[in-house]
N, C-alpha and C positions, 0 to 999 in steps of 0.2 A: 651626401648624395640626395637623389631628388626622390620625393613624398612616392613616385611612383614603386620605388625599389623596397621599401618599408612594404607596403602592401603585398608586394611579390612575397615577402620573405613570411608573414602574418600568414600572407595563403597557404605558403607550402609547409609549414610547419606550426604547430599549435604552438604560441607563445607565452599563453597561461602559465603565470606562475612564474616562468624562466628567468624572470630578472632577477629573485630572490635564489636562485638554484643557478645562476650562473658559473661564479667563481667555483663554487663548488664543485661542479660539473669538470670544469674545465682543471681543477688540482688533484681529483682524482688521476687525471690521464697520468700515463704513461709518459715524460718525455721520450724522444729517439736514441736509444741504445749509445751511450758511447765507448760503452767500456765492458770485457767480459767476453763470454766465447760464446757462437750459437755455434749451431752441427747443421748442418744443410745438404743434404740430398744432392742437390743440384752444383757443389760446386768439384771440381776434379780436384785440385791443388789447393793449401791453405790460403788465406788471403790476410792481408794486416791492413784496417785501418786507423792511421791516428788522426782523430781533430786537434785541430789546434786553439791558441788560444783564444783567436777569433772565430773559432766556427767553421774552420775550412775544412774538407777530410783531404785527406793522402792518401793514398789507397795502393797498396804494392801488392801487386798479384805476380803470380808465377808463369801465365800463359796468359792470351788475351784473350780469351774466351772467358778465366774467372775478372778478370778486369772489366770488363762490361758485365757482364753482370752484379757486380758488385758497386758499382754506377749506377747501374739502376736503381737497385736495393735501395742505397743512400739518397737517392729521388726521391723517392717513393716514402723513406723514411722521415723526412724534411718537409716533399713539397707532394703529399700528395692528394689533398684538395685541389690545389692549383694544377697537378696535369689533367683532374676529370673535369676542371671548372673549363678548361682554354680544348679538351678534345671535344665538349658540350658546345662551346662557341664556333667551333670549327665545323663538325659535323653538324650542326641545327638541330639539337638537341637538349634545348635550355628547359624546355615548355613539360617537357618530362619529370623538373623537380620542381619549375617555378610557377606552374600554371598558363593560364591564357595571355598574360601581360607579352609573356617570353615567343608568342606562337610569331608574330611577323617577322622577327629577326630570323626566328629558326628558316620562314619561310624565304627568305632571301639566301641565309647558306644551303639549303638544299638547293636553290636555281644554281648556286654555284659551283658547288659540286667539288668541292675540296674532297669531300672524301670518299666520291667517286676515282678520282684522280687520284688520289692517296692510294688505295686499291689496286688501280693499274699498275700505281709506281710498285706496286711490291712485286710485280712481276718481271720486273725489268733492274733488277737488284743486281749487279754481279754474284757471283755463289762468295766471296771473302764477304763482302757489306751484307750479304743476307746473313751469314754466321754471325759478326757482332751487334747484328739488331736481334736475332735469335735468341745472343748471351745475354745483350739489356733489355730484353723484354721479359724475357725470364726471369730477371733480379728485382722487374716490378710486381709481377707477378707473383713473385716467392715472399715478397713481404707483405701483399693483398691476402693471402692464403695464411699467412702465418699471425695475421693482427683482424681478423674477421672483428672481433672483440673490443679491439683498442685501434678504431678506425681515428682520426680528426676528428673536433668537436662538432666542425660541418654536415658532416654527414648526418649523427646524432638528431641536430637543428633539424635539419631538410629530410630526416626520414628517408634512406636510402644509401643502399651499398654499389660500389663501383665493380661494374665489370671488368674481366681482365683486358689489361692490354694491349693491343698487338701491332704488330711491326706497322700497319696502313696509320695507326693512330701516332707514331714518331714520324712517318714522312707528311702528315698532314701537318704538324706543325711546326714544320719546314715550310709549306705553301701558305701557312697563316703566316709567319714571318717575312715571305715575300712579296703577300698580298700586303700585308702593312707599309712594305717600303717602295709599294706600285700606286700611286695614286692618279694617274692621266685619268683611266677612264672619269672620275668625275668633274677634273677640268673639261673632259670634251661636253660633257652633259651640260656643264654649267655657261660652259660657252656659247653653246647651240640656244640653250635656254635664256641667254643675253640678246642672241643678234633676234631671236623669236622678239621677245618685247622690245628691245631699242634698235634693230637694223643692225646691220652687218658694221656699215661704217662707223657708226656710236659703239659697238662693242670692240672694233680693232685700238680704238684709242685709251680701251684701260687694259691693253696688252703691254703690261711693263717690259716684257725682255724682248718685244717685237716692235722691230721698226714702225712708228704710227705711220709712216705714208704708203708703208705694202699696206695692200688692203688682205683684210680675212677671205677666203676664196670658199664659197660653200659648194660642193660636191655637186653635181646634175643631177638633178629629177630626184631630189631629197628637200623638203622642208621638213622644220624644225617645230610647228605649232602643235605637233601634238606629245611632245612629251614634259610627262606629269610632274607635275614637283611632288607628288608623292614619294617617288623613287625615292629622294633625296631627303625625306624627310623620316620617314613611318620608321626609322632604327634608332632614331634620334636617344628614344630612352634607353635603351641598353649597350651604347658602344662604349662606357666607359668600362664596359666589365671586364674587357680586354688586356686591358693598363697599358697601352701599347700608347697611345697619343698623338701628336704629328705624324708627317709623313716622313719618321725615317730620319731625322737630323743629325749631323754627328762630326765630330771634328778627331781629324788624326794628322799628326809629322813627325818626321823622322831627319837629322840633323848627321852627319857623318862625323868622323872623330874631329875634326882640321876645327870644328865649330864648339867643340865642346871640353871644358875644365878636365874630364875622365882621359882623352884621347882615344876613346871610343865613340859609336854612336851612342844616342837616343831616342826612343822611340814609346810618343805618346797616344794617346788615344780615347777618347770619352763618346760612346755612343751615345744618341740621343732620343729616350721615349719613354714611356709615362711612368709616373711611379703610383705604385700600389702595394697593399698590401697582400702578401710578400713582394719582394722584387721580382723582377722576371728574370735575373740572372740569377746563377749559386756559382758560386766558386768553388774550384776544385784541383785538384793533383791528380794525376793517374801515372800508375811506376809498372810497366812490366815488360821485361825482354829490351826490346831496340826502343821501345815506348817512353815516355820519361816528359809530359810537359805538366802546362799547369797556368790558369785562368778562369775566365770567364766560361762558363756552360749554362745549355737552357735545357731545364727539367721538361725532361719528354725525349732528350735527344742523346746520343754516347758521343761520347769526344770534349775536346776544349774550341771553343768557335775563337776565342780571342787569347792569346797568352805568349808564354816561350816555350819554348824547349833547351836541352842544355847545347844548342848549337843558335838556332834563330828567333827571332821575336817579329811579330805580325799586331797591326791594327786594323781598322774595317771602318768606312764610310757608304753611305748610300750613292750610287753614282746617280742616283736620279735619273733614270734610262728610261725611253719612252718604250713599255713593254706591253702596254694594253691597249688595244683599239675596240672603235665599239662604230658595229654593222648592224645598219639598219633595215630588215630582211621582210620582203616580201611575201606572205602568206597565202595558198591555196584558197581562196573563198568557199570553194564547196570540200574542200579538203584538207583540214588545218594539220595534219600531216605533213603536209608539204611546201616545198617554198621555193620562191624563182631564184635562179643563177645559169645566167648567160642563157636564157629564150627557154629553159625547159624546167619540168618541175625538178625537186630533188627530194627523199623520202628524212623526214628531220626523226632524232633518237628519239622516243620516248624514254621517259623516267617517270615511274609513278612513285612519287617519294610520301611516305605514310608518316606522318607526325602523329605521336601519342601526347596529349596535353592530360596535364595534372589536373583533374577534378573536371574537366569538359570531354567534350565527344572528341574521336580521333578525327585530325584533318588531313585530306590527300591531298599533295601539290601537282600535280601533271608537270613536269619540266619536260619543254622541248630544246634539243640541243641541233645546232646544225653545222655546215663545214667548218664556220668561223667561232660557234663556241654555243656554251647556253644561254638562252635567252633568260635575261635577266628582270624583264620589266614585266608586268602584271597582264595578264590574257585569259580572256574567258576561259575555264573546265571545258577541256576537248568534249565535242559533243552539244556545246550549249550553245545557246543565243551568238552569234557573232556579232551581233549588235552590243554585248557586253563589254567590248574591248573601249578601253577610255586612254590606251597607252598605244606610242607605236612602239612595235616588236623589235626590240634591241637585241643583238648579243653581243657577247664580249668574247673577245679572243685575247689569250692574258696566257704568257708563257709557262707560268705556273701550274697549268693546266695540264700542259703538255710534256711536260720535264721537269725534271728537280734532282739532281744529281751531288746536292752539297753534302749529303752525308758523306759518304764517298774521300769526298775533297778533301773534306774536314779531318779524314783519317788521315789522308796523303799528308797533308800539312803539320798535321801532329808529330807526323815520323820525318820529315823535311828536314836534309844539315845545312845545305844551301841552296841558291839562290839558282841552279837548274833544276832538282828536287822539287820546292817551291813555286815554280814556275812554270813545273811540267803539272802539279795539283791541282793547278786554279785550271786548267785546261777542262776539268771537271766539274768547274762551278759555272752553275747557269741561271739558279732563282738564288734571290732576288741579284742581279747584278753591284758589284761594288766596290769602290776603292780601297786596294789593300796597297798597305805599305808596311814596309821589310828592311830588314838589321838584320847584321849576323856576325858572331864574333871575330869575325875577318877581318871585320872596319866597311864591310858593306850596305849600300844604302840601296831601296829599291821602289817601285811601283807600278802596279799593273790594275786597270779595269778590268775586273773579270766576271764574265756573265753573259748570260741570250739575251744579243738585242738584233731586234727582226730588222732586215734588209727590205725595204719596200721601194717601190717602183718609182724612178725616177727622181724625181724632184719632191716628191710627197712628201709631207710634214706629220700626218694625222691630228692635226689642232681639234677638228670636228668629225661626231659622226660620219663613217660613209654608205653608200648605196650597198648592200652585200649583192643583190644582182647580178653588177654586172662585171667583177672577174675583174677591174682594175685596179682593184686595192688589196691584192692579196698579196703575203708577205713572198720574198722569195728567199729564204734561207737565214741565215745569220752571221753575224761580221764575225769575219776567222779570227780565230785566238790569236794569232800572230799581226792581226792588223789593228787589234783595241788598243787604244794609247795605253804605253809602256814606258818604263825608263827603267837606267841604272846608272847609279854612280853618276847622276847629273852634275855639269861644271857648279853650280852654284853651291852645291853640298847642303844641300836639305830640299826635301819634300811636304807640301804642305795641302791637306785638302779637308774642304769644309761643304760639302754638297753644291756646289760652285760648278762653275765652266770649265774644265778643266783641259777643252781644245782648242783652235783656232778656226778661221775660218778654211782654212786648207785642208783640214780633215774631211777624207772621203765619205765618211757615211755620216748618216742624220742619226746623234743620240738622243736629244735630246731640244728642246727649246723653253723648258722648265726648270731648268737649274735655280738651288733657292737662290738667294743674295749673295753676294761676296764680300760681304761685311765682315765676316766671321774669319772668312778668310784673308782678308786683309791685315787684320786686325794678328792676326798672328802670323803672317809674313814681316810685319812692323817690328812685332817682338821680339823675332829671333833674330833677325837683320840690324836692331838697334844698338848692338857697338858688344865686344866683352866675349868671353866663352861661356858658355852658357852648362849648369851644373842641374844635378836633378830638382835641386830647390826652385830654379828659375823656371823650370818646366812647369811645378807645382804652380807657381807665380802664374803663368799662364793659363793654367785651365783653369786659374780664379777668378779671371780678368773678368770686367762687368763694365767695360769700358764701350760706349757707343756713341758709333762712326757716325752713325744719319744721327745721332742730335748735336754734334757738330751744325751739321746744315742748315736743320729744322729752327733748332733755339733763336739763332739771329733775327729769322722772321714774327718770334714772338717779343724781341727787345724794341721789332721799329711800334709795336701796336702801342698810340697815347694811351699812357693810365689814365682814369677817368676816379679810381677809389684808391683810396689807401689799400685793399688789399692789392688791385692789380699792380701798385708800384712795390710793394714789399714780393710780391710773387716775382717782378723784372727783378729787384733786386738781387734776389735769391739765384737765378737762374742766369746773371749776370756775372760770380765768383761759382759757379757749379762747374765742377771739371768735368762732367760727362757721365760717369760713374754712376752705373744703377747701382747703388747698395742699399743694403734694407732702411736704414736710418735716412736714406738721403732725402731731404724733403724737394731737394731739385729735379729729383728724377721721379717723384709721382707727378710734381705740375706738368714736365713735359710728356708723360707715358698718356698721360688722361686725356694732353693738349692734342696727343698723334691722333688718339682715336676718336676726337672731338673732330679735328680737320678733316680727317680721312671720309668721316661718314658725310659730313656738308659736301664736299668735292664729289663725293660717288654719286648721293644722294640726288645729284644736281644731273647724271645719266641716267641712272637704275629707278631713283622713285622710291616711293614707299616700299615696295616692295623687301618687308625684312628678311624674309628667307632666303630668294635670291642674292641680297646685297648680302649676307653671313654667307653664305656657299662661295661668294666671289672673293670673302675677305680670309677665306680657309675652312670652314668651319666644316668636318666631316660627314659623309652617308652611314656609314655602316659602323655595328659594334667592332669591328675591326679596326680602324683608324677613327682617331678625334679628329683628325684636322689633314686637310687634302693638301695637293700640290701648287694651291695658289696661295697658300700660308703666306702674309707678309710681303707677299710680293708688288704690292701697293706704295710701298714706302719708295723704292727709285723714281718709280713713278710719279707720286706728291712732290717728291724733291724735284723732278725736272718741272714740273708742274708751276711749284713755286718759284723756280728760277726763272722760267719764262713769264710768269705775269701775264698771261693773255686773259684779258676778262672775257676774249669770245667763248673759252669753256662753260660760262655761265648762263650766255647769250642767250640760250634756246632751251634753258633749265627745264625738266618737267614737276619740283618743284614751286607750285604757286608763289609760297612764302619763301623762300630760300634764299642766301642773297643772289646780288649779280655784277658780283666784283670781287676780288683777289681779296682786297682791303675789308669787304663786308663779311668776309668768310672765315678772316681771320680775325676779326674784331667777336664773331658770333662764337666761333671757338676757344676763344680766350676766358668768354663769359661765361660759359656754358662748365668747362674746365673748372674755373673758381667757381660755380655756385653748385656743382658736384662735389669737389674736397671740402667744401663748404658743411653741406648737407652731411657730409658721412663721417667728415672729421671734428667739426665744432668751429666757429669763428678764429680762434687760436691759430694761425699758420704753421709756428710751431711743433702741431702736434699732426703735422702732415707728412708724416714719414714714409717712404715708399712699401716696406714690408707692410704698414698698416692696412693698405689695400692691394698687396700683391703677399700673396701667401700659398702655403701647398700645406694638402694632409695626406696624408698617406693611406688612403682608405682599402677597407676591404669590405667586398660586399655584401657581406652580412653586419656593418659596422651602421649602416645607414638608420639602425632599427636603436632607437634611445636605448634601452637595456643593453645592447652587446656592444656601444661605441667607445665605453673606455675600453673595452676589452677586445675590439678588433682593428679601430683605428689609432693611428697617433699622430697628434699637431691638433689644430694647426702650427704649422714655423711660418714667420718671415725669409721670403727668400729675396735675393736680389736678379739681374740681369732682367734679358728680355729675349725674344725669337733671333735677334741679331749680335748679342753678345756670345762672345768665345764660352762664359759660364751662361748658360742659356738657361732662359725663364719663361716659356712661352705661355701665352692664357691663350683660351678659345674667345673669340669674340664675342660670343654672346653668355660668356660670363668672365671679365676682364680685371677680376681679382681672384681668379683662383689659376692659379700656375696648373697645368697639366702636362706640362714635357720640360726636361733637366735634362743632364749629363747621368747618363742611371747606371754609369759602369765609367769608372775612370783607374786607368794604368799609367805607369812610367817608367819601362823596360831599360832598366841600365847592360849595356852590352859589354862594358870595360869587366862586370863583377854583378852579373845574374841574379846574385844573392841580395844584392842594395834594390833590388827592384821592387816596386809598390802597386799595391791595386786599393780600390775600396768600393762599393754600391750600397744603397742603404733600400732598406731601413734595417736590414739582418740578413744572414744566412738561412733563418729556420722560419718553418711558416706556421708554427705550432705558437700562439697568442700568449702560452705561458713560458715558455722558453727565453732564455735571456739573450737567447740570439737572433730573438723576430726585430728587436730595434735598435743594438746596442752599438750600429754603426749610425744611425741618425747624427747624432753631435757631426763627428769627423767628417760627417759627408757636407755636413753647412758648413763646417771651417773649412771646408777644401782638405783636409788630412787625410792624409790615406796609412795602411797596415802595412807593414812589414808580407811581402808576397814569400812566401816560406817557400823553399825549393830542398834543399841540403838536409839529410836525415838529421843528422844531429843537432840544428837547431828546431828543427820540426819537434824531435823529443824534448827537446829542453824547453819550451812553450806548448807542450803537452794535455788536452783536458782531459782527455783518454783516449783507450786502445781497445777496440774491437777487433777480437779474432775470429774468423769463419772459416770453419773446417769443416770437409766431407763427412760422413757418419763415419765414426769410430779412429777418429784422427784427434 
């Protein structure tokens, strides 16, 4: 991590000494209880948990009131740095442990007002969903209370103890979850922010998924010259604290029995986003009553978001739904209270949100919010100068905001036998929208978009900011559950989706016009389609793939460039027998990964200009500690490709580029060189020793690891990894640091439906987030071989891979 984060951590905790008193510090603790009886007040009926011998727990309660709570507990006991570190990120409340550094991020989550809305949402609970957030906030709770003493070593570091719990602090991160897989608003920012410096017609032409000869249409009586690149920029240092990553990438399909070796279906799935240390998943079992599944769960929250049960199996993609638009709102000049829509004033919320920073004076943020949401961009202290305003007044309207119903869901689908059960659940999911696909021991195959995506008027797209004035860009309700693209039991017997298009153009309403690539998903329509019945091994086979479609394309245009060196002909040669294949050792796939983003930048550079921060916003690169990387991630490569197949050197014609070339041929003669005198520089003359893992790598960082004394002891790696943003095994870097991988496959399953029990998951780096535990890394290896665990369901193999049994009994039981 970067020098600034070292300094945060120096600040907030005296360091002296510490590196000699580390280990120390850290073998004194307590691991998490696996084995043995507590007595606890709080619970009605006994409870049994067994880990297993990966680190899972099982958890068999007698009612589901001690079954969440006991969920909780096991949070808490595991991961519970990470719920105050991600409630901290949520609510803007970083600046509290980490000082001044922390204070602009915190001030942007207050404008946003997660947990505000968190808040509301607790009001609007059913009375069932209120009772099992009651029971797991209670079980975080019950172990905050009972470890004041033997808190994580974090805390210790950072000088401070976490307060309790409470049910607003589990639906807020629900809304951070969906805000990470919402990313429009800052394509619209970044758009507006193109056609401001190059014209409307120069920025429709690096609209990859949009026809270049529609023109981009900017709203009436809105320009674009006055918003800031600050916005975009001033979070920059702390969004990795997140571990979240892209926007949300993920791949899942589901195969019916007629296609597969078992004569049942299959059903895989690998979410996509950042790894960190710990993961942001924990895997989990919960046993009680009609209750009975077992997966993927996020600490902070009760249920299983991703798994089976002993009847159905579910995966989850981002459906990449356009959910956030952003209103550019007229302010009262003598009355910054208030603000135009449709000819008259209207009175906007105040919020006076009081930040306490570590070791500085407190700062008060004034948020104003109005009909379309709160403003998000920077505005003078009500009261002061209006001459201070250097930003126009944006808000955002982001459904997030306004609803968040997946807890909810998340229970229905737990208890789900089939595929009306299932289907009637998702009717309840609304943040973040997304592609779920469905098996069930019937031999059924399924899939349903489920989620609030706003109906707007007419023809509207929301590419760009609009006017909030004047009342014609307001959402009118949402597409009815029953009209979101669906399926069942499709003729071709499998479903496949990878963040992709997944409509035509006949579908009535507008999702979306940001769908990522369809590489991904090609790529494994190929695979399963390629001949054979397909067995859980081949499934494995597939989420390893690192096989890439656009260097098919790309490579040929680097075979016509005349070598001029021995290196440039040993580099053609190399990439001449290369099959495609990002793997770590490949030395074909760093010349061409280096080659993408050597062309990519000449081509852009030759509209955008110098200009690096706009040109990284346009190539992905994220605003907020919440997402690393926005909705325009990668989506340059169709582009470059149609680019290169046309040959027109009039794109260079009118370059703003002084020095740049002005020809197809000069641009890729300058990219080829630039390419080898980089692997050159970084890897030694030797071509040989140009391996792709050597400059494509991930570590697994935790944010206290950035500090030299705690980084054997909070991080681990670096590894070499393979793939890229477009492979099915995904490897995505941020652009503006293009050897460090930041988004993977951070949860991968393989639901066998013939025999429940064959089924597999894995996510790394561990189940535990305790640094001395043998299960903060111990999934690492299997996770870089693609190998995944044995997914325990059945008691009796649960016992017989056994670490231990914790029993928890009411007092005097």
């Amino acid at each position: 991590m970067a020098p600034w984060w070292r300094k945060t951590v120096q600040t907030a905790g005296d360091l002296s000494g510490f590196a000699a008193g580390t280990f120390k510090l850290l073998s004194r603790r307590t691991l998490p209880q696996k084995q043995g009886t507590l007595h606890l007040s709080e619970l009605h009926e006994p409870v049994e948990i067994i880990t297993d011998h990966y680190g899972v727990p099982h958890i068999y309660a007698q009612n589901e009131d001690d079954l969440y709570f006991a969920q909780g507990y096991i949070h808490a006991q595991e991961r519970l740095w990470q719920l105050e570190l991600n409630r901290r990120i949520g609510s803007g409340r970083l600046a509290e442990i980490f000082g001044p550094i922390a204070l602009e991020a915190d001030r942007f989550s207050r404008r946003l007002g997660m947990h505000r809305s968190a808040i509301e949402s607790v009001q609007q609970l059913t009375p069932h969903m209120k009772r099992i957030l009651d029971a797991y906030v209670l079980g975080i709770n019950t172990f905050i209370q009972n470890n004041q003493h033997r808190l994580p070593v974090e805390f210790s570091i950072l000088r401070f103890k976490p307060a309790p719990w409470t049910q607003a602090d589990s639906l807020q991160w629900g809304k951070m979850i969906g805000w990470n897989l919402s990313g429009n608003w800052e394509t619209e920012l970044t758009r507006a922010r193109l056609i401001a410096k190059i014209g409307v017609e120069r920025a429709a032409k690096l609209e990859a998924g949009y026809d270049p000869s529609h023109p981009l249409i900017i709203p009436p009586g809105v320009a674009y010259q006055g918003i800031n690149a600050g916005l975009l920029d001033q979070y920059e240092r702390l969004k990795e604290l997140a571990g979240f990553g892209m926007l949300g990438g993920s791949n899942n399909w589901v195969v019916d029995g007629t296609m597969t070796t078992t004569g049942s279906p299959i059903l895989c799935n690998d979410p996509h986003l950042g790894q960190a240390a710990p993961s942001i998943w924990f895997e989990c079992h919960l046993n009680a009553g009609d209750i009975d599944v077992v997966g993927a769960t996020f600490p902070g929250a009760p249920g299983v978001v991703i798994g089976h049960n002993r009847d159905i199996a579910w995966g989850v993609t981002n459906a990449v739904s356009d959910v956030q638009d952003l209103y550019v709102e007229k302010f009262n000049p003598d009355n910054p209270h208030q603000y135009e829509y449709q000819g008259k004033w209207e009175e906007a919320k105040i919020y006076r949100e009081v930040i306490n920073v570590k070791g500085a004076d407190t700062v008060v943020e004034d948020v104003r919010v109005t009909r379309h949401g709160p403003i998000i961009t920077h505005l003078p202290a009500l009261g002061s100068d209006k001459s201070e305003a250097s930003e126009l007044p944006i808000a955002i309207r982001w459904t997030g905001l306004e609803q968040c119903n997946i807890a909810w869901s998340v229970q229905k689908i737990n208890r789900a036998s089939n595929w009306d059960e299932f289907r009637d659940a998702l009717r309840d999911w609304d943040v973040p929208p997304q592609n779920f696909v469905y098996a069930d021991r019937q031999g059924n195959i399924g899939y349903i978009m489920a989620g609030a995506i706003p109906i707007r008027p007419g023809d509207q797209q929301a590419l760009l900011p609009s006017p909030g004035w004047t009342g014609e860009y307001e959402w009118q309700g949402y597409i009815p559950f029953e009209e979101l693209p669906q399926t069942f039991n499709p003729d071709q017997h499998f479903i496949a989706t990878a963040n992709n298009r997944v409509i035509d153009d006949d579908y009535p309403y507008y999702i979306s016009n940001e769908w990522l690539n369809g590489y991904r998903a090609q790529r494994i329509r190929d695979l399963l389609t390629s001949g054979g019945k397909l067995s859980p091994s081949d499934m494995a086979r597939i989420q390893a793939d690192r096989y890439s479609i656009p260097a098919e394309e790309i490579v040929p245009y680097i075979l016509q460039i005349e070598p001029r060196t021995p290196h440039e002909r040993a580099a053609q040669d190399i990439l001449r027998t290369w099959d495609h294949v990002l793997s770590p050792d490949s030395i074909g796939a760093a010349i061409y990964t280096t080659f993408l983003r050597k062309i990519a930048r000449i081509v852009l550079d030759a509209l955008i200009g110098d200009d690096q921060e706009l040109l990284n916003s346009y190539l992905g690169v994220g605003a907020t500690i919440l997402a690393t990387m926005n909705g325009y991630a990668s989506r340059e490569r169709p582009l470059l490709i149609r680019l290169l197949k046309e040959h027109n050197d009039d794109w260079f014609a009118d370059s703003v580029m002084r020095n740049g070339p002005r020809t197809w041929e000069a641009a890729l003669r300058a990219a080829f060189e630039a390419t080898l005198g980089e692997l050159r520089d970084r890897r030694g003359e030797n071509i040989l020793n140009w391996q792709y893992g050597s400059v494509h790598h991930m570590t697994y960082n935790h944010p206290l690891g950035s500090v030299k004394a705690l980084a054997k002891t909070f991080n681990r790696g670096p590894f070499a990894v393979g793939g890229d943003i477009d492979t099915v095994n995904m490897g995505a870097v941020s652009p503006q640091n293009p050897d460090t991988v930041i988004t993977v496959p951070s949860y991968r399953q393989i639901l066998d439906l013939s025999n429940l029990t064959h089924s597999l998951s894995g996510h790394a780096p561990g189940q535990s987030g305790h640094p001395n535990s043998p299960h903060y890394d111990d999934f690492i290896q299997m996770w870089l071989d693609v190998r995944h665990h044995p997914m325990l369901f059945e008691r009796k193999h649960i016992e017989t891979l056994a670490e231990g049994t914790l029993s928890l009994h009411p007092p005097h039981q």
